[in-house]
Structures are given as C-alpha cells and as structure tokens.
N, C-alpha and C positions, 0 to 999 in steps of 0.2 A: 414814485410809489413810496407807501409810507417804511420809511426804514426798520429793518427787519423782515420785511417780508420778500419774497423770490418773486422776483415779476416774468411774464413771459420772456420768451426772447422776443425780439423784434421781428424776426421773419415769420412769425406766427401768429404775432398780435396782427401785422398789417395783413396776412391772409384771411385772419377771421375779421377785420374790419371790413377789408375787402367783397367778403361772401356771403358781407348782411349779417353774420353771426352778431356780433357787437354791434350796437346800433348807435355808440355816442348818446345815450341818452343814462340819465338817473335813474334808483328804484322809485325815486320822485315824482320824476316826470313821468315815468311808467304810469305810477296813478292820475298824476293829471292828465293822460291821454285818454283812461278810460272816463272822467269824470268833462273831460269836456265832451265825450260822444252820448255818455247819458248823465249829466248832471242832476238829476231830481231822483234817478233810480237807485232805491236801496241798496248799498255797499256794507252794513255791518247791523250784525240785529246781535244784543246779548239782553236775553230777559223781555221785558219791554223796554227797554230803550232800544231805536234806531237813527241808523245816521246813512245821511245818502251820499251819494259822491261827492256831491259839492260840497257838503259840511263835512266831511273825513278831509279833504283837501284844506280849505280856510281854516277850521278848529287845530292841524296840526301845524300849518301854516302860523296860527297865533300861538300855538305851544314852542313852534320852533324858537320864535323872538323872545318870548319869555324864560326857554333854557339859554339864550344870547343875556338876555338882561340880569341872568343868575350869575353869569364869567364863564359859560363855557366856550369853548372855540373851538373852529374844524380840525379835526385834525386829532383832540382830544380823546382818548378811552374814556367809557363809563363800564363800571358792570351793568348789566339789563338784567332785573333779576323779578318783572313780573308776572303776576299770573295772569291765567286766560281772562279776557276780556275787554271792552273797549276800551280802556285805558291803556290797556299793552298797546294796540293797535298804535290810536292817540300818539302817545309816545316814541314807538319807532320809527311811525314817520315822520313826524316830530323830529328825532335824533337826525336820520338820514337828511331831514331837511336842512340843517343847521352843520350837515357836515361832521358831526361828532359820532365815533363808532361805538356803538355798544356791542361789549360783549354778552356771547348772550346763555347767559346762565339761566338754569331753573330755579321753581319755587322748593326743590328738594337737597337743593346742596344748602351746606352751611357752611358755618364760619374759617374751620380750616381751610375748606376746595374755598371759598371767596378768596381769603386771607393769598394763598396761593398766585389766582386771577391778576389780583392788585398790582402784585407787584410783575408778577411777567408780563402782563399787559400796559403795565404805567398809569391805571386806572384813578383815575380824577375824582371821580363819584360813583355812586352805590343808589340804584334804582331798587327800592323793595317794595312788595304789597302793601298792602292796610294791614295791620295785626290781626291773628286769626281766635278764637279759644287758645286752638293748638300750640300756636305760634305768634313770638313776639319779632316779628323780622327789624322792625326800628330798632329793637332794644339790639338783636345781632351786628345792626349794621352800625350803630355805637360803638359797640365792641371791637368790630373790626377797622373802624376808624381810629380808635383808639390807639390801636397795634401797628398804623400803618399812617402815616403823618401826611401820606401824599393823599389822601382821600379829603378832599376839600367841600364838599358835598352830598347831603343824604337828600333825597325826592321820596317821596313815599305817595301813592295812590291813594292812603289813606287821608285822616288824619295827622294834622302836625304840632308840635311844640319846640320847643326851642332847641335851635342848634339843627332843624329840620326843615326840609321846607314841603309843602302840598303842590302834587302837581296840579290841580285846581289852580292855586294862587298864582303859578307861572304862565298858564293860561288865560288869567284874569290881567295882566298882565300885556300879555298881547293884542287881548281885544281893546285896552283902555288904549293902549298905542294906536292902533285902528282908528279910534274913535277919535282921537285926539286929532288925530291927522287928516281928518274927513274922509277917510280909505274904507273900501271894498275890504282889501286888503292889507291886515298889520305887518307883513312881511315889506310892506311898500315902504312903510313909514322907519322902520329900520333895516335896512339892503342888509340882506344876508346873501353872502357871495354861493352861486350853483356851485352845488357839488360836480368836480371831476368825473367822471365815466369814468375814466382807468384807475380809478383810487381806490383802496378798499372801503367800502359801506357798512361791512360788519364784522364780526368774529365769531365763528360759531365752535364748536369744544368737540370733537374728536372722542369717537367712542373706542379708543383705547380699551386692552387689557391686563394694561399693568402700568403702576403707575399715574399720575396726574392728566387727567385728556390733555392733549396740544389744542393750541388756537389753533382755527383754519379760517384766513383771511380772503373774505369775498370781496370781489370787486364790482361796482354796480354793473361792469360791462356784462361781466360773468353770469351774475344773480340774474338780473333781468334776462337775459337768455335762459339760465334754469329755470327760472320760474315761467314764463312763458313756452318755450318749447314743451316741457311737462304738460303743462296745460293741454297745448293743441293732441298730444298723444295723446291723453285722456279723454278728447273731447269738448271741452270746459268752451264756454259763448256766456252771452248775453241770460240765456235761460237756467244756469246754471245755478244749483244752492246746497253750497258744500257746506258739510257740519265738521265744524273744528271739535275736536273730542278729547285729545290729545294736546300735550302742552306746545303753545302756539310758538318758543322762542324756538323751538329744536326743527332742526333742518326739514324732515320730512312732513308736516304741517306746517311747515312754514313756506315752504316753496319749491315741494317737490310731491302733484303741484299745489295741494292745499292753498292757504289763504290766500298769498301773492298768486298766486297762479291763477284765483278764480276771479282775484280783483282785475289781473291784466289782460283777461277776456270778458272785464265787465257782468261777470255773474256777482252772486248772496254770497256774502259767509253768515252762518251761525255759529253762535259761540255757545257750544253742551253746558250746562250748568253741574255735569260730573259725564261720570264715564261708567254707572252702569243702568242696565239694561231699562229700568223702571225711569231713564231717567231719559235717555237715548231714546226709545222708541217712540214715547210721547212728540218728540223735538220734531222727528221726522214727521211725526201725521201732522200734527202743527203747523210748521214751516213748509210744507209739501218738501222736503228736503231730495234732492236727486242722487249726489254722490257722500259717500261716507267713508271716511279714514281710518284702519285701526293697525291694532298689531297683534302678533299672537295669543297674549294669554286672552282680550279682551273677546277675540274671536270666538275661543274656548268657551268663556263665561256665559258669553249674548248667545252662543246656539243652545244653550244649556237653559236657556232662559223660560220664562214661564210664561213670558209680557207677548211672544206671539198669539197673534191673533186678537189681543186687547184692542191694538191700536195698528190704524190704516197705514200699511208700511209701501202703499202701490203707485209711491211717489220716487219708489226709492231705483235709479238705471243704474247705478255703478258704485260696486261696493271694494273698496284699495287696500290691500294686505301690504304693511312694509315695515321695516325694521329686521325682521328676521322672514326667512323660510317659512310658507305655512305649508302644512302637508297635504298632499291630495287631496286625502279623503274629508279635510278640513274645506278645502273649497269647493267641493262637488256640496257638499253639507249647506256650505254659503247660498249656493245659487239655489239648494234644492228650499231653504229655508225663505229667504229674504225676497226671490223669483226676481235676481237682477244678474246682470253682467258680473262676474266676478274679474277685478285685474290684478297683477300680482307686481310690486314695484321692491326692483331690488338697486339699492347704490348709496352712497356714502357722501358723508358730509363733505366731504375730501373733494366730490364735484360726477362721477360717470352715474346718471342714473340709468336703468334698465325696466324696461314697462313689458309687458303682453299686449296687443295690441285689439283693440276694440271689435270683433268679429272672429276673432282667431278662432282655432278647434277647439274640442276638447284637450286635447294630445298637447296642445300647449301652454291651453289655460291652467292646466290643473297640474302638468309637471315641470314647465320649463319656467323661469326667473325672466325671461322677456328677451327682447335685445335692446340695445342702446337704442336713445331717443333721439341723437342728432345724427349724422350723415358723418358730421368733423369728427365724432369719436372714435379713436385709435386705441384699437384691444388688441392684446397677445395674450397669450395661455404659454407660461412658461414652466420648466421642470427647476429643479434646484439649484442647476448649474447655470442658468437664467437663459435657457436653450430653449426656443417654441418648438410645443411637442404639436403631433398630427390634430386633424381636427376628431375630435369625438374623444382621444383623451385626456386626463384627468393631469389639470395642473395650476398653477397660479396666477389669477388674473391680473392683469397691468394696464395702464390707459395712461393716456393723454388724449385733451384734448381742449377745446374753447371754454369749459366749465370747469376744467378740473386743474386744480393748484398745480404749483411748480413745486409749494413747497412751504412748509409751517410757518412760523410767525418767531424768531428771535429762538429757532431751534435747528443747529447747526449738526448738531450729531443725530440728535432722529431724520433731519433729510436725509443723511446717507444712508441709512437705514431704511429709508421709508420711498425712496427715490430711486431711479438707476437713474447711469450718465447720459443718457440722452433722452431725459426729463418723465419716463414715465411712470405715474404713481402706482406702488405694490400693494393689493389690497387687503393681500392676505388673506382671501377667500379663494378656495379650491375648486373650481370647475370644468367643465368640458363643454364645447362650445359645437356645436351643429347645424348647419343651415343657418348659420348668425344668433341662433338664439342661445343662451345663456343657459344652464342646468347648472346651478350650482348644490356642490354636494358637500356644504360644510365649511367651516373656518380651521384655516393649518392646524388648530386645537380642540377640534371637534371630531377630527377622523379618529379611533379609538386603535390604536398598533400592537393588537392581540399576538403576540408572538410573530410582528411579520405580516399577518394577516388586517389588511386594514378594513374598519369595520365603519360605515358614513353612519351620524347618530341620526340625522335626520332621516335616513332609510328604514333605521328599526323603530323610530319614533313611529312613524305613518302606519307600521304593522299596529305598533301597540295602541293606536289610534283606534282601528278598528273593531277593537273588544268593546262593546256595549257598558262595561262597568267604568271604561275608563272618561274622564274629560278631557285631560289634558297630560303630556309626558313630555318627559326631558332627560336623554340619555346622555352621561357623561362617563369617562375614563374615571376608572379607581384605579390606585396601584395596584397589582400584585407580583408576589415573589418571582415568582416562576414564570410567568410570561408578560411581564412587564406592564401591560395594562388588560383589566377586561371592563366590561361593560356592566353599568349600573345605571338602571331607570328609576325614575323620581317620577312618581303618577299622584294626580289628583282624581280622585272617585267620584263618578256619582252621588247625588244623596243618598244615602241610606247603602250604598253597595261595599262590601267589603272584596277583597281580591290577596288571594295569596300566590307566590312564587313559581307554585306548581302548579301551577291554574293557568299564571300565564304563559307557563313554557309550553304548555300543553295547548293551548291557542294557536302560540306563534307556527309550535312546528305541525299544525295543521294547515296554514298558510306555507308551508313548504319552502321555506328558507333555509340558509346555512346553517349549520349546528353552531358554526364559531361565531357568527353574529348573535345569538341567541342572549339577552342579558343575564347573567351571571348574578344579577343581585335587583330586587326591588324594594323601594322605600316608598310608603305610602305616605303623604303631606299634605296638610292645606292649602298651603300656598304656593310659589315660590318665587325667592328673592327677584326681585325688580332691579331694574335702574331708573334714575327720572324720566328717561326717555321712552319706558314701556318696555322696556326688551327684558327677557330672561339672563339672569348671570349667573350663567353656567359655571365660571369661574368658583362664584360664593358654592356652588351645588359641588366642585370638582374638592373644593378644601373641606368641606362639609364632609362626605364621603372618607375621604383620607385622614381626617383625625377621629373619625367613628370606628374607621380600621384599627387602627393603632392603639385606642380606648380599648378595644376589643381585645388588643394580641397582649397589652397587659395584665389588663384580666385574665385571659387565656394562662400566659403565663403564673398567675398565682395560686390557679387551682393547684 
C-alpha cells in the first residue's frame, strides 16, 4: 500500500476477501462490469449531452492515455478540484484508470486549503474548472503552483493557454493513439498497467472540526464495496435515475450510494445544473428522476418552495437525507410533500455508513439514523473511559470494519487520537443504539452542558421546527458565566414572518419540555454558514455567538 497510509492487518483483509466483501476488482472494472451488461444504456446525462456506458468507459479509457502521455504515473497525487458534471465524471475515471489518486477537493476551497493539499499529499497536478464570472480557478492554480514547485501540472475543463493544458486535448490525444493503432481501444495502443485492488484509488478530506480535514485514503477494494452495498440498501438496479445535486467529489454523492453506486447497479445519473428548487424539480419531471440526494438546509429551502405542484414530481420513489441529522418533523414533511419513501443515511467519510431501510415504520424512518449497511460492520457505543455502556444508552460511537480506515494518510498523531489500539475508528458522534438501529443525538460538541444538565441541540431544533414561522434552526452552546454553557438558536423565518424570543418560549413550553432545555437566546438570520460539503457549521454559528456576547458585556460595561 501506498506509503503513509495504515493498511488492514492481514487477518482481516483475508476474512473480508474471503466473505465476498472485497471482490479483487477496480472502481474501473466496477464500471466496466456494468457497461458490458448494458453497454448502449445511458450511464451520464448533464444538460443535453449524454453518454452511455460504453462511451463513459472508451472516452475515459482515451483520457486515461492522454493523462499517461502528459508524465503522469500510478501511484502519483493530483488535486481533483472539478465541478459537477461530465467532465468530473470523465476524469475520475480517467485518473483511477491510469492509477493516479486524486485527491478530492471542491469547487469552494481555495488557494490556502489547496496550498496545504499539495503538499501533504505530494500532489503533482492541480485539476480545476473552466473560469467562472465569479471565479478565476486557472489564475488560482497559477498561484499555487507558483508557491509550490512540486506541481508540475494545471488540466483545466476549460479552456487553456500556456503553461496549461485542456482536458479536451488529452482526450484528443488518446483517441488519435486509437486510431493510429487501428484499435477499438486507445488504452491498447499504449498498456497502461490494472490498477491494484488493494491500493488506494482516491483521497477524500475528512470533515474535521478544527483545523485542516485529513486525507482519508480509499482503497478500490473498500470503495467498491461502499459504493455497491449502499446501493443494494437503497434499492439502486438497472431502473434507477439518481439526481446528483450536491458536489459530486464529496463522499456522500459520490458513493454513498450516489453516482458510483447507481453506475454499479447500472442505473442514470443526472447531473442538477444547481441545487435550487426552480432548478431541481424541473430535472426530476424531465429525467422521470426516481431517487434524490440532499442535506439539511437544502431540505429546508425545497419544502418552503413554491415550484410544488409546477412540475410532475410522481417519478420521484426515494428521497436521501445525509450529511447531518434531519429532524422528524422535517422528514414526515418529505414524504407528506414529495409522496415518496423517505431514507435517512448517517456515516462518514472515514468509511461506516448507516441507512433506514426501505419499508421500515414510521418509528424508525422518521427518528432513528438507520443501522449499518454491511453484516462485517463492528460498532460499540462507548463512555469516556472507552468502556461499552448498556444498549439504549447514550455514548460514543466506534467501528471497524471492510470500509472503514485503519487510519489517515501521513498523520501519525491524529490516528492516536482518532483510532483505539485494536483499530476501531472514533467518530465522535454520541448515540444510543437499540434493536441495531442507530439514534444519534448529536456530535461530543453539539450536546449543550447547561450546568450539568446536558441539553441534545438536535432535540430542541425539531421543537423549534414545529412553529409555523420557522424554516429552519440551528441550536448551539454560547458561554455563559454561571452555568457554563446555555442554549442559543439561530432560526431562519418564513417569508414575511417575524418571531420574537417570547413567542418562542411560549411555544416550546406548550409542547411541554424541560425548562432547562428551553433556548436562552434567539438570533433571527438569513442564512447560515455552509461548508462545501452542504452541511451547517455550527462551529462558524458557536464563535459568531461568543463574540456577540463579549461585544455586548463591553458595551455593557461602558454604560
């Protein structure tokens, strides 16, 4: 394995070879399995342009010789820093085929988090969009080639000039080898050696909360089992036409089960041409689109929407909540809006996903986080002292298993930290575990420690949910003096609806909850902070809070 990274141990790796888990094959061959069982059927629609399996396979097949014919080689980092669409696509298998890891960055980090990338990763090249209005990503990745001497390489989707090159041209490139060679196939004409099964395929970034993400190094044996098992949880065949909405390099549209997942059971992907409502609902009457990916604020927004009922959504069987918790009353809303299967996918980049399963109750769709998706996956629920507490209480979740790391990428002090000694990953999300299913009630920095009294924010979120004025909320810890932390919600309003403090207290404690859970302070907002990944950072909302206190107590003070 590639140095730096923690590989299984061996009596683990041969038990999940052994049990079918690992199948010895590529995320490569993956596709070429589905594209020889239906080679003419549509595998990638963005826009009007489509591409069927057979030409996702050749096209990336001639990309791959053409990233060969630019100096890269297996084994090699690139940053992968494109946006949604077939060219992303294109490209990654393209990389995978050719044996070179991309890491896989968004369209929303820049030049410091890249800068960073480079060099912990050893990165070679720098994969960026076409230039946007907004945004000059060539001119960035200039820069940080500039900064960093090992980047021997810019690719751009767009457009290129000198010192650049078009992924077009490298494509161009492979087909002229093709042709030259009287082949089917450009990959014939110059042997590029099968990628390794046990090797890692890609790097995907660790949604950390403090500090730089870590890499987390997948291995095709790994990947192809998440992305596949995902799949079959969900349902995902042959009939299948998932809308990618969400940025395609990040874990959970990526292959969990999103795109891979719908190509290894030979269904559609559509690629959204944005991610709101007016933009979305169209796609799905359109495309007859069957499953749809989102995360919480988007969920927020699209039930708020205006676009029901515009356009024929009676295509739509399975609608996926992940990246964060959505609350109850948010996915009873889903089904009662959208009239589909609601599923709830809770797990991390790091490797354990956790699903609801396709017929389940209500009782579970609407409050429990799912259970694991494989059979091989090993969970405990542990207290601080790293002791597994009873089932149904409330404690830290830990896993191993066939998809989930040993352990980061050239980072030696967060595995201790992020690891116990007999390999299982800490995920530092708090739950309680019942009948196998999962409830999770928060991240170790999201329970609120009101003097002692711990307060879950996604419990009072789901109160404060049910107020008619509200859209969307996001409860965080503020300091205070005297009892160390109390509770401050962050609500975004209906249109036109205003809400005061006293209004909502007066809500909640008709819903007959604790006094001490009760929020202590509300902030009414437009927005609120993102990550590239879609999720809410509560962090940004936690320090936002704490220097608005502090603004306050000095003022306070100069009266």
């Amino acid at each position: 394995m590639l140095a730096g990274c923690v590989p299984w141990p061996e009596a683990f790796a041969r038990r999940y070879r052994e049990r079918g888990y690992w199948r010895g094959i590529s995320l490569f061959e993956m596709l070429r399995e589905s594209a020889a069982r239906t080679p003419a059927k549509i595998a990638l629609i963005d826009g009007e342009r489509r591409l069927s399996y057979a030409e996702l396979v050749s096209e990336s097949e001639d990309l791959a010789v053409g990233l060969h014919a630019l100096g890269l080689r297996p084994m090699e980092r690139v940053i992968f820093q494109f946006s949604n669409g077939l060219e992303l696509m294109l490209a990654f298998f393209a990389l995978l085929r050719a044996g070179v890891i991309p890491v896989m960055a968004l369209p929303a980090h820049r030049s410091g988090e890249i800068g960073h990338w480079v060099e912990h990763a050893g990165a070679v090249a720098h994969f960026v969009p076409a230039a946007t209005p907004k945004f000059d990503y060539v001119a960035m990745a200039r820069a940080v080639a500039a900064d960093h001497a090992r980047i021997r390489y810019i690719v751009t989707a767009g457009q290129a000039d000198v010192g650049v090159t078009a992924l077009e041209a490298l494509r161009a490139i492979g087909r002229s080898s093709g042709r030259t060679s009287g082949r089917q196939s450009s990959a014939a004409s110059i042997p590029l050696p099968e990628p390794a099964a046990d090797e890692v395929a890609l790097m995907l970034l660790s949604g950390g909360t403090t500090g730089m993400p870590k890499l987390i190094p997948r291995t095709h044996d790994d990947y192809v089992y998440n992305a596949t098992q995902t799949g079959t949880t969900a349902g995902f065949g042959p009939d299948t036409v998932f809308l990618a909405v969400l940025p395609m390099a990040h874990n959970y549209t990526l292959a969990c089960p999103g795109v891979l997942g719908a190509l290894a059971h030979g269904g559609t992907v559509v690629i959204a041409e944005g991610t709101a409502a007016d933009t979305v609902f169209p796609a799905i009457a359109r495309e007859r689109v069957t499953v749809v990916a989102a995360t919480v604020p988007l969920v927020a927004k699209w039930l708020d929407s205006d676009q029901f009922g515009r356009h024929d959504l009676s295509s739509l069987e399975m609608f996926i909540n992940g990246g964060a918790k959505l609350a109850p009353e948010l996915r009873r809303r889903v089904e009662e809006r959208f009239q589909c299967e609601y599923q709830e996918n809770f797990g991390t980049g790091e490797g354990l996903i956790n699903m609801t399963r396709i017929g389940d109750p209500h009782s579970l769709r609407y409050l429990s986080s799912g259970r694991p998706v494989s059979e091989a996956d090993e969970i405990k629920v542990i207290d601080e002292s790293g002791n597994e507490v009873p089932e149904g209480q409330i404690g830290e979740l830990v896993v191993r298993g066939p998809y989930t790391i040993r352990g980061y990428y050239r980072a030696e002090r967060a595995n201790r930290d992020a690891f116990t000694d007999d390999g299982f990953y800490r995920m530092g999300d708090m739950v309680r575990v019942v009948d196998g299913y999962i409830y999770l009630e928060g991240r170790r920095k999201d329970l609120i420690n009101r003097g002692g009294e711990k307060i879950s924010c996604e419990e009072v979120e789901n109160y404060i949910l049910a107020h008619p004025k509200v859209m969307s909320v996001c409860v965080v810890a503020m300091p205070d003096a005297t009892f160390g932390e109390k509770a401050c919600a962050f609500a975004i309003l209906r249109e036109g609806c205003a809400l005061t403090q006293e209004e909502l207290i007066a809500f909640l404690q008709g819903r007959d909850i604790a006094r001490f859970k009760l929020p202590e302070r509300l902030e009414i907002v437009n927005e609120f902070p993102i990550s590239p990944a879609g999720k809410i950072l509560r962090r940004e909302l936690r320090a936002r809070i704490a220097q608005q206190l502090q603004c306050e107590q000095v003022l306070k003070g100069r009266v």
